[in-house]
N, C-alpha and C positions, 0 to 999 in steps of 0.2 A: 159048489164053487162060488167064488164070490165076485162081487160085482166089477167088473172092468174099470179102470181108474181112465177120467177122464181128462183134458189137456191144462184145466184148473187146477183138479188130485195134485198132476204129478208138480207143477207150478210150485206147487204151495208146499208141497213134498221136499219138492229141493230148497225153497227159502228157508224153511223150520231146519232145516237139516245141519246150514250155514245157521243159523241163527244159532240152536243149540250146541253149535263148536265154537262158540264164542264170538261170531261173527264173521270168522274165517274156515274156508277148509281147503285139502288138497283134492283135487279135481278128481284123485282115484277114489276117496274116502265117499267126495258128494255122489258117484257113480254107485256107490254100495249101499250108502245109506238111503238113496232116490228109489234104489230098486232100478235101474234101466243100463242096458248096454253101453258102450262105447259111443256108437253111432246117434244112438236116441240123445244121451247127454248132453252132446256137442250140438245138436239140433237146439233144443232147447236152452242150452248155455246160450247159444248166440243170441238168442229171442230177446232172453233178459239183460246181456250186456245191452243191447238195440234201444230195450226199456229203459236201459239206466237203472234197473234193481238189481246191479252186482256186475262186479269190474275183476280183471284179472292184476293180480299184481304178484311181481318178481323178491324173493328174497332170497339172498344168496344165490344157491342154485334152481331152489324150490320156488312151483308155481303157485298161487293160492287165488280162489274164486270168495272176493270180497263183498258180503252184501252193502247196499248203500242203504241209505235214509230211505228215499224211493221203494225199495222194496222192504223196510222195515214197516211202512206205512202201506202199501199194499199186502203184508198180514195182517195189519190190526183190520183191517177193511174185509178182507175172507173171513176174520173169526167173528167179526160182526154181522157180516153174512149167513153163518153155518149158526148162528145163534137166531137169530134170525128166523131162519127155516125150522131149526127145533123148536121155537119158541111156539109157529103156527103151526107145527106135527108135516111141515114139508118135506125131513127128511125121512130117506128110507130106512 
């Protein structure tokens, strides 16, 4: 079984996720692609609007969770990080 994802993991999980949709996604989609429930999502949605790394915005009818600068810059700083770590054999 593998390793439990930690509150970073899933962090970083959902910005890459918005990232790789072109900088936008639908809140059902980042829920799928995150891997987490309902419940968990909106937890953590709220964090990062809080942050300032990703804004809701309205088009049409449709809802879309938009990453910002903020949290464009808070990936470059995790894969800096996770290089980092492999670099000095930190990671598991």
């Amino acid at each position: 079984m593998g390793k439990k994802r930690g509150r970073l993991d899933i962090v970083e999980d959902m910005l890459l996720a918005i990232q790789k949709k072109g900088g936008e996604i639908k809140p059902t989609h980042l829920m799928y692609k995150s891997n987490l429930s309902y419940k968990q999502m909106n937890i953590y949605l709220e964090e990062l609007m809080e942050k300032d790394f990703v804004e809701k915005k309205k088009l049409d009818e449709r809802e879309l969770i938009v990453i910002k600068d903020r949290g464009y810059h808070f990936l470059s700083k995790i894969k800096e990080m996770r290089q980092f770590e492999e670099t000095f054999g930190l990671d598991d």
